[in-house]
N, C-alpha and C positions, 0 to 999 in steps of 0.2 A: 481681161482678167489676168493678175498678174499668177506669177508663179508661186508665191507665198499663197495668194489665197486656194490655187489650187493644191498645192499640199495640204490648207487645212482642212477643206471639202473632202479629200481622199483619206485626212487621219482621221474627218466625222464617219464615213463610212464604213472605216475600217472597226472602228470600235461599233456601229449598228454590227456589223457582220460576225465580231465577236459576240453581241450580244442575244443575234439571232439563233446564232450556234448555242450559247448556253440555253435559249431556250427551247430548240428543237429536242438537247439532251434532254431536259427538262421533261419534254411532254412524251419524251419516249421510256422515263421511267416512269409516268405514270400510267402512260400505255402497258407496261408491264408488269404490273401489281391491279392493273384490270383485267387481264388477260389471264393472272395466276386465281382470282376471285372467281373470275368464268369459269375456267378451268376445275373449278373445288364446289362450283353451283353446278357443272353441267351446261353449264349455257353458252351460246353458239359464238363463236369466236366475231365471226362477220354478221353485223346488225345493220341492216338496209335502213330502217327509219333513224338510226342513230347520225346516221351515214348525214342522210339528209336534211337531219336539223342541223346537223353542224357547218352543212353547210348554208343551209340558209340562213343563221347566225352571222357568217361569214358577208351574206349580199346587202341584207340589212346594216349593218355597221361599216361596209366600205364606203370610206370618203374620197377615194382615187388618191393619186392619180391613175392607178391602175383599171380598167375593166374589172367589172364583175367577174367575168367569163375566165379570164386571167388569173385572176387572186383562185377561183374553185378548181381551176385546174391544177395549180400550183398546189392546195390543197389537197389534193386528190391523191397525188404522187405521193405526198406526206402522210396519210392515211392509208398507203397500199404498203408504203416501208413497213406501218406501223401495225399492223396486220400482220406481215413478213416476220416481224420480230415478235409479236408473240407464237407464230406461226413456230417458230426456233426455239423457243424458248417450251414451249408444249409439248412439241412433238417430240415422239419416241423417237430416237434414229433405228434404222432400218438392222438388223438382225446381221446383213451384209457386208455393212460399212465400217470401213477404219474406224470411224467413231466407237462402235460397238465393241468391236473387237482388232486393238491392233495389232498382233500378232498374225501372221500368215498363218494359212489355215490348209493341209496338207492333207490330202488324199489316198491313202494305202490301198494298193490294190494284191494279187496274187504274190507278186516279187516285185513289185514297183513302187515306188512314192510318186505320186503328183502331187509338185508344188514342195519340196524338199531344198529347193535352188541348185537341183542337177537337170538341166535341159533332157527330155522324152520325145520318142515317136511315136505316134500309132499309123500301122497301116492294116493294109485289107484291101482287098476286094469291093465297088461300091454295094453288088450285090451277089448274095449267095445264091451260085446257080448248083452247086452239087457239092458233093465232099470231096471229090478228087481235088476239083478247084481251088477248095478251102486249103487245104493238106498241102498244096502244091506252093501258093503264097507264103502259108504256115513255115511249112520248113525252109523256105529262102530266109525268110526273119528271122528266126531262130538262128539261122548258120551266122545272123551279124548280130548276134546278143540284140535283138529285137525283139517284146515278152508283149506287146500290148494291140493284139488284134481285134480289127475292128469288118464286119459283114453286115450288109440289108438285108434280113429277113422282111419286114413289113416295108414297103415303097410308098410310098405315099407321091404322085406324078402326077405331072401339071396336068396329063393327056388322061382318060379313062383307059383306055385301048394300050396304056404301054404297058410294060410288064410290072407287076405289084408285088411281086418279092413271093416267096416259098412258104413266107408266114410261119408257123409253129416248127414245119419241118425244116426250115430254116436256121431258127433257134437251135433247133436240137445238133445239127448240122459242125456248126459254130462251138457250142458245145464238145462233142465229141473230138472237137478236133484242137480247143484249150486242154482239155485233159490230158489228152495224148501225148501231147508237147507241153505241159504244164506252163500256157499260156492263158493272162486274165481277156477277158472277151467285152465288147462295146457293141451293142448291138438298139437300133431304133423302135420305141413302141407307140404305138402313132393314138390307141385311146386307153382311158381309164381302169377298164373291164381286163385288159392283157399285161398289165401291171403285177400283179398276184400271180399269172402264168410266168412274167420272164424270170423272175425271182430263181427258178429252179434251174435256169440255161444262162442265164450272163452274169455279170463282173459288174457290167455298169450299165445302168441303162441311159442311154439317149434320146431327151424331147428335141428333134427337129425345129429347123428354121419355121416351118410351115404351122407347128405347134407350140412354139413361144409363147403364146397367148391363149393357148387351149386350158382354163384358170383350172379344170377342173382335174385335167391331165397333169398338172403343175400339183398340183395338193396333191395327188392319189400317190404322186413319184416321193414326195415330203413326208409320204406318212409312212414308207418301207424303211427297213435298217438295208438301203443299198446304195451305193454312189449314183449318180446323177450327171451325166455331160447334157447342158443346157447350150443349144444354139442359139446364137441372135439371129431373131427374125428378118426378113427378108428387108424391109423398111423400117428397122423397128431402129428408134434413138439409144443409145447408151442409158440414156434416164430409162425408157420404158424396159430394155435389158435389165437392169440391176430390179426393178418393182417385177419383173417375172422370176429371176430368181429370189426372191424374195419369199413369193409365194411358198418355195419348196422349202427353205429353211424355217419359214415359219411355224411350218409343220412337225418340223422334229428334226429334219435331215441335215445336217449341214455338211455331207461330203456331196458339195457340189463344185464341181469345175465348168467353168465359162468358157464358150469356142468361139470364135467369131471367125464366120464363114463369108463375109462380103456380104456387102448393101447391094440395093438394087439403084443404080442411076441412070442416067440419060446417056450413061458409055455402054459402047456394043462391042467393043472389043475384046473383053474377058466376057463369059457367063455373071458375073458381078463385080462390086468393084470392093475390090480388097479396102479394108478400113483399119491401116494397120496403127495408128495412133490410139484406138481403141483401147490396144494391152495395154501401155502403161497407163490410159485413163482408169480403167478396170482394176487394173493393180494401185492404183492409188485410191480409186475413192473406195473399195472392197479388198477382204482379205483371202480372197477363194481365186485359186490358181487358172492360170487363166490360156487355152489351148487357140490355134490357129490352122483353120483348116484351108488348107493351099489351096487344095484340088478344086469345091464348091465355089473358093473364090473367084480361082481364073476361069475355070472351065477349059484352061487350056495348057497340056505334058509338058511343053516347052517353056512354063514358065512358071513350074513349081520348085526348079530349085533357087531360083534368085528369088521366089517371094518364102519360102524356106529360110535362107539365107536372114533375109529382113524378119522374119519371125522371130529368128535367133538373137540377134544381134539388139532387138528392141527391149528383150527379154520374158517371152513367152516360154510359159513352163510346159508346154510341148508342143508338136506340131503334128497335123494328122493329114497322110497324103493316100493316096488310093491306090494299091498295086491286083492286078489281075494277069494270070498267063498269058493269055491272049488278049489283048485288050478291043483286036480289031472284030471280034465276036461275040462279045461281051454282049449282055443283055440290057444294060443300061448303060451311058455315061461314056462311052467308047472314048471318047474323045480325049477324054480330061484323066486316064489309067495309065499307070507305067505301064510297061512287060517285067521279067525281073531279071534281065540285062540293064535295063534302066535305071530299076531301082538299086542295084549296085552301082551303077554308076554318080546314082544318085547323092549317098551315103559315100561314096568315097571320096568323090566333089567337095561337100560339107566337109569330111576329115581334113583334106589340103585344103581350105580356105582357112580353118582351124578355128572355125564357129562350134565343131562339134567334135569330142571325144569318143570314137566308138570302143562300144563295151569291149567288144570280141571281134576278133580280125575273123574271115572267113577263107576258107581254104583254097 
């Protein structure tokens, strides 16, 4: 075959390839003036026997050279786009999404904004074992323009037998000790029923990694006039993240802020594994500011201010790390707690790297 005739073999199929193209467009507008008729009938977008003649249309009139099996498969694909596309063309977008809303969507809490695009901390204690304790964390923060305290009243642990948090007197606890110091409070409510109690004790409330998908806990947090810190679940995708908060703004709420605390993977090295690419997924496919919790990521003191650091820098509108006096006495979580020699040192670290402006110097 000389080289003329293969040019003109490749300018024949160039123009098929053009013309298969005009007609894929073709059937995908017609695909979407069916899909807008379904749509306006009520009727089900995905039709299995439609599915099926079309394709037996399909086996009946192939002459080859292709396989039967071939041409339906290739069909297949082309009926799943086309589906996909009225699937877009139907669907609401999600309540969450830039789409819906793109404008960022910011959080006011006591004396705080989350999600204003001023970098935040929240720290605390993982659990509240008394009020001296609280008091004691309390005023270290406070001494570094620190307003955003956070304490476990309800525990919710992998173990029965570990320690489950102080529960109400907890709350109250927490409590008494934002007022004092006119700090806003973040505190966990692990079922539906203690939703309408925390209302009267916290700032924010927090559904937990472990409650991500508790739908019911999710609606009952959507249906108060209160802010909301939603954690990603332990395995949970980004997709299924953004369909759980979903849930709570559907409701009515939309002061919700997204934490992402680490996945759980096949690495032992941390308590979980930091999934720091998340924020700006988060911040780009949704408008709700979006926190990174160091501590539950690593599980491990020595490695919260460089993943702090990458919090900052990736642009995470705050970041939430664990402080306790003692940490080596601690009732839960010893491991993974500053002391607050630490967490000075921590905060001053951040200041000379100059990822972070502190509000107020401490004495």
């Amino acid at each position: 075959m000389s080289n003329k005739q293969l040019d003109e073999l490749r300018d024949q199929l160039d123009k098929v390839n053009l013309s298969l193209l005009e007609q894929i467009n073709e059937r995908a507008r017609l695909v979407k003036e069916i899909g807008e008729l379904k749509r306006e009938q009520g009727i089900a977008r995905f039709d299995p026997v439609r599915e099926r003649s079309m394709l037996d249309l399909i086996a009946t009139n192939n002459q080859g050279p292709f396989e039967t099996a071939t041409l339906q498969h290739l069909f297949k694909q082309i009926f799943k786009a086309s589906l996909e596309l009225q699937e877009e063309d139907n669907s609401k977008a999600l309540l969450v999404s830039r789409k819906k809303q793109p404008e960022n969507t910011t959080v006011a809490l006591k004396n705080e904004v989350i999600g204003d695009g001023q970098q935040r901390f929240v720290f605390g204690p993982c659990s509240v074992e008394s009020y001296e304790q609280v008091l004691t964390v309390a005023k270290a923060m406070k001494k570094r323009g620190q307003h955003i305290l956070r304490g476990g009243a309800f525990k919710p642990r992998t173990s029965p037998y570990d320690f489950q948090g102080l529960g109400l007197e907890g709350l109250k606890i927490l409590k008494r000790v934002g007022d004092e110091l006119n700090m806003s409070v973040i505190s966990e409510i692990v079922t539906p029923a203690d939703i309408e109690v925390a209302l009267e004790y916290v700032d924010v409330i927090q559904i937990g990694a472990r409650n991500m998908q508790n739908f019911e806990l999710l609606k009952e947090a959507g249906s108060v006039n209160k802010p909301v810190l939603l954690k990603r679940g332990l395995s949970a995708t980004i997709e299924e993240f953004i369909h759980a908060a979903e849930y709570v703004v559907s409701k009515g709420n939309d002061q919700l802020i997204l934490c992402e605390r680490g996945i759980r993977t096949y690495e032992k090295a941390t308590r979980n594994t930091l999934d720091i690419s998340a924020v700006p997924i988060l911040k780009q496919e949704t408008h709700l500011p979006v926190m990174v919790d160091v501590t539950h990521s690593t599980g491990r003191r020595d490695l919260l201010l460089p993943t702090a650091k990458a919090a900052l820098a990736i642009g995470a509108d705050a970041v939430m790390a664990e402080v306790h006096p003692d940490p080596a006495v601690a009732l839960s979580d010893s491991a993974q707690q500053m002391n607050i020699e630490e967490f000075h040192a921590f905060l001053d670290a951040l200041e000379e790297s100059g990822l972070y402006k502190q509000p107020v110097k401490h004495s």
